[in-house]
C-alpha positions in Angstrom: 12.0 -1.5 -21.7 14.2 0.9 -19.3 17.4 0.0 -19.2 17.3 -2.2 -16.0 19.7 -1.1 -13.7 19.2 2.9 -14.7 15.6 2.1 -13.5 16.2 0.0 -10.4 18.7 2.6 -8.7 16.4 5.9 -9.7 13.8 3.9 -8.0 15.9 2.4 -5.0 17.7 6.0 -4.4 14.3 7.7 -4.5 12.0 5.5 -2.9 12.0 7.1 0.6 10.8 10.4 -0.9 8.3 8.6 -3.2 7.0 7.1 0.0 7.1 10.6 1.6 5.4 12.1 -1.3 2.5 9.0 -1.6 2.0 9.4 2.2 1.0 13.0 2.1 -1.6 12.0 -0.9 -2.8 8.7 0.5 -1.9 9.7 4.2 -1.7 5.9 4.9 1.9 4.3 5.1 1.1 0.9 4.0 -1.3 1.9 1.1 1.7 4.2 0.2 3.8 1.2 0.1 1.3 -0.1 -2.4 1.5 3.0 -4.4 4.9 3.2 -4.4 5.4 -0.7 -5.5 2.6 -0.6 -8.4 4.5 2.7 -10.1 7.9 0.6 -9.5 6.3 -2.0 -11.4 4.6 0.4 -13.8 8.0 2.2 -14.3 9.9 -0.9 -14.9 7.7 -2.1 -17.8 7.7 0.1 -19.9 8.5 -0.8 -23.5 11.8 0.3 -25.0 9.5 0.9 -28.4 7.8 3.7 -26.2 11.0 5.9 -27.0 13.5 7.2 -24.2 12.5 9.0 -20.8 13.5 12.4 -20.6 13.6 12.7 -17.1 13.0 8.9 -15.5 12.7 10.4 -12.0 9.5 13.3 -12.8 8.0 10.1 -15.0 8.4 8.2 -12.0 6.8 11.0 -10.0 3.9 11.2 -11.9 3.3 8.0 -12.2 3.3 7.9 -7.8 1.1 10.8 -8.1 -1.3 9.2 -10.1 -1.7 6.2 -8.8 -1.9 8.2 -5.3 -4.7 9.9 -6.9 -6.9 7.3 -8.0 -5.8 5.5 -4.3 -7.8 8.0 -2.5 -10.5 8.4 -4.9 -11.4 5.4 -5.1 -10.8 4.7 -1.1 -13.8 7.9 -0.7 -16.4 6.4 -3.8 -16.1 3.2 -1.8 -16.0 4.5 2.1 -13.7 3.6 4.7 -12.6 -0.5 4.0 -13.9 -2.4 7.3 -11.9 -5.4 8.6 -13.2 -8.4 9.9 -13.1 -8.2 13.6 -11.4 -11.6 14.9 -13.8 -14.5 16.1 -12.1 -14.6 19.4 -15.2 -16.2 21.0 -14.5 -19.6 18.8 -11.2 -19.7 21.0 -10.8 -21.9 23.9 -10.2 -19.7 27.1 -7.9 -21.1 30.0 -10.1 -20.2 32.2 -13.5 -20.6 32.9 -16.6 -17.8 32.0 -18.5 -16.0 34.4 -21.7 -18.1 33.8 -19.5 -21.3 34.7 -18.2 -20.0 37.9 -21.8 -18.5 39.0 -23.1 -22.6 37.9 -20.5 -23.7 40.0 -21.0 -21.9 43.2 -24.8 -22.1 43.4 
């Protein structure tokens, strides 16, 4: 494993560019956040037994870029992700609906 704190503060000094850098691949903030997180967690793990990082910050770079990579593949083999529109019409409404009032007047 990398020596933990060497790790942590390459990641925490660098982690506004990383974002900047997953964001232009991904060119979606939050999913660059996931990028971002999964090649921290990536990074972090890897065995001491591997042998030492030459340079920890391009290895960390790669790994962004890869991940970024496969983000936004993967996001255009499976088209745009749709989310659930709310079921606001289950929700009690303070006042009453148009049918209501048009009952109530006739």
């Amino acid at each position: 494993m990398i020596p933990r704190d060497s790790a942590l503060t390459a990641y925490i000094e660098h982690r506004d560019r990383l974002l900047s850098y997953a964001n232009r691949i991904v060119r979606d903030r939050a999913s660059a956040e996931d990028v971002v997180q999964e090649a921290w967690l990536r990074f972090s793990a890897r065995r001491a037994e591997d042998g030492p990082i030459a340079q920890p910050l391009a290895y960390l770079y790669t790994i962004v870029r890869n991940l970024a990579l496969n983000w936004t593949q993967r996001a255009a083999n499976h088209g745009p992700v749709a989310l659930p529109e709310p079921a606001m019409e289950n929700v009690a409404a303070d006042e009453p609906s148009a049918e209501r009032v048009l009952y109530y007047r006739d």
